[in-house]
C-alpha positions in Angstrom: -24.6 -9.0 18.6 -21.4 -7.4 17.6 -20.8 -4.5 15.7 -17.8 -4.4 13.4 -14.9 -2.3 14.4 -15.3 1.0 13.8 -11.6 1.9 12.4 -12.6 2.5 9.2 -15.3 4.9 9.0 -16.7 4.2 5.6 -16.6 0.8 3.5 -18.0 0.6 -0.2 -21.1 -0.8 -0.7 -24.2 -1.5 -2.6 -27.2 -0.2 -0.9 -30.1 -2.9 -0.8 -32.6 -0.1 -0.2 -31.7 2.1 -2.7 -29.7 0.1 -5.0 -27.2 2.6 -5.8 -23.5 2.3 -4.7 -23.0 4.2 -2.1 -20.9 4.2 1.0 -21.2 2.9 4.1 -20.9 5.1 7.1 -20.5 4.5 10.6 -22.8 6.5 13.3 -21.9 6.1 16.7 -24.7 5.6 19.1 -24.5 5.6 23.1 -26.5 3.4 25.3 -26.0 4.5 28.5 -22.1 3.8 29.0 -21.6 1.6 25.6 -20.9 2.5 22.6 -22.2 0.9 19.3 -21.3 1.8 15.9 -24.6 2.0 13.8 -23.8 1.8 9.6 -25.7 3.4 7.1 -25.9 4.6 3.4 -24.7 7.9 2.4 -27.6 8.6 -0.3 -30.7 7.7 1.2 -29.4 6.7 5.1 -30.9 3.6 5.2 -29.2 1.4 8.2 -27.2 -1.8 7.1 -27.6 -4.6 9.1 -24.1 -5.8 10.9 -24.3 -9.1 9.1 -23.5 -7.2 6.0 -21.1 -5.2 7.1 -19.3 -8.4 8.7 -19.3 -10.1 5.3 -17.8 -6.9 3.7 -15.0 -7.0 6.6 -14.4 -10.4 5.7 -13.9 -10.1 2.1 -11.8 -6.7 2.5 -8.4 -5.8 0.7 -5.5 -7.7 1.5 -3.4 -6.5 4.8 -0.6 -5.2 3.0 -3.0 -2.4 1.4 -2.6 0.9 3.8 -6.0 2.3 4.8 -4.8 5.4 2.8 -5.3 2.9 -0.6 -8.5 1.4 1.1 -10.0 4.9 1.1 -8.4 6.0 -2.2 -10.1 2.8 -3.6 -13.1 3.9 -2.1 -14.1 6.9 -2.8 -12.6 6.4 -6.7 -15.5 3.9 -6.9 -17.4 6.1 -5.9 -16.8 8.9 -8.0 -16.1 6.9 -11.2 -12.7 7.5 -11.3 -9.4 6.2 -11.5 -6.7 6.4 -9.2 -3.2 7.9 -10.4 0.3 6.9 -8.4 1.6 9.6 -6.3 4.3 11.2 -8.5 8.3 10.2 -7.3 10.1 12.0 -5.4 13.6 11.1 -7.1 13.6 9.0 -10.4 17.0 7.2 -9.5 19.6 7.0 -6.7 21.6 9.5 -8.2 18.9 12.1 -6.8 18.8 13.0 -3.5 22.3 13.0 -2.5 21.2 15.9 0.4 23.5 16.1 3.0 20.7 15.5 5.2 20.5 12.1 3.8 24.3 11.5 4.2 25.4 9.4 7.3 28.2 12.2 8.0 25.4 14.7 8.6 24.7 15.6 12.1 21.6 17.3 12.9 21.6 19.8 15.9 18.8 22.9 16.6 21.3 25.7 16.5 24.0 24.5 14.0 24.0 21.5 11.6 27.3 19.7 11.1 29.1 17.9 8.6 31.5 15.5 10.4 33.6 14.5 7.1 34.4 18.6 7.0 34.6 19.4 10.1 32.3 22.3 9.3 28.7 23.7 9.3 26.5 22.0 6.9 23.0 23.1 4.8 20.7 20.4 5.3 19.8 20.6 1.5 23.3 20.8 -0.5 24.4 18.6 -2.6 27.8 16.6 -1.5 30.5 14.6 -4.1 31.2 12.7 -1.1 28.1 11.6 -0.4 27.4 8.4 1.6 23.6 7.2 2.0 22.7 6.8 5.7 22.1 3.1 6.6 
């Protein structure tokens, strides 16, 4: 019998023995040498049976959702919440035009160059000649 992999440490359920939704998580047990990854609920610590947790594995996110979003998603569900976007760095192109961006920059440890000027360079200033780095 297989276990699911253990990557993700908790998954989003709805406990059959409680029948509150809870979240899965992963024990690790040790027979011997071998290591088997044992699920259970978070309120009442029931275990979940690895056919259910294979069936939740199965129906999971998309790939192209980061395991950052899967846990986000997770534990807003949990909490009753919604999730908010991270806020942007720089609204448009025209921010951000640092010279450590710029392809003329060149980064060393003691002194940090600008190669258009010939001359040392602040990581953070702002340029007017300004070319994004490719």
């Amino acid at each position: 019998m297989s276990n699911p992999p253990a990557a993700k440490l908790t998954r989003a359920i709805c406990c059959e023995q409680c029948g509150k939704d809870s979240l899965a998580v992963a024990k690790n047990q040790f027979d011997g040498w071998t290591k088997t990854v044992q699920w259970q609920c978070a309120f009442c610590g029931a275990v979940i049976p690895a056919a259910t947790m294979a069936r939740l594995a199965a129906a999971e996110s998309p790939p192209d959702v980061t395991p950052q979003e899967r846990h986000a998603k997770a534990a807003a569900a949990f909490l009753g919440e919604e999730i908010t976007p991270p806020p942007r760095l720089f609204a448009d192109e025209t921010d951000g035009r640092f010279c450590k961006y710029c392809r003329h920059f060149l980064f060393h440890p003691f002194q940090c160059r600008c190669q258009l000027w010939k001359r040392p360079a602040d990581p953070m200033r702002d340029c007017p000649q300004f070319e994004k780095k490719s």
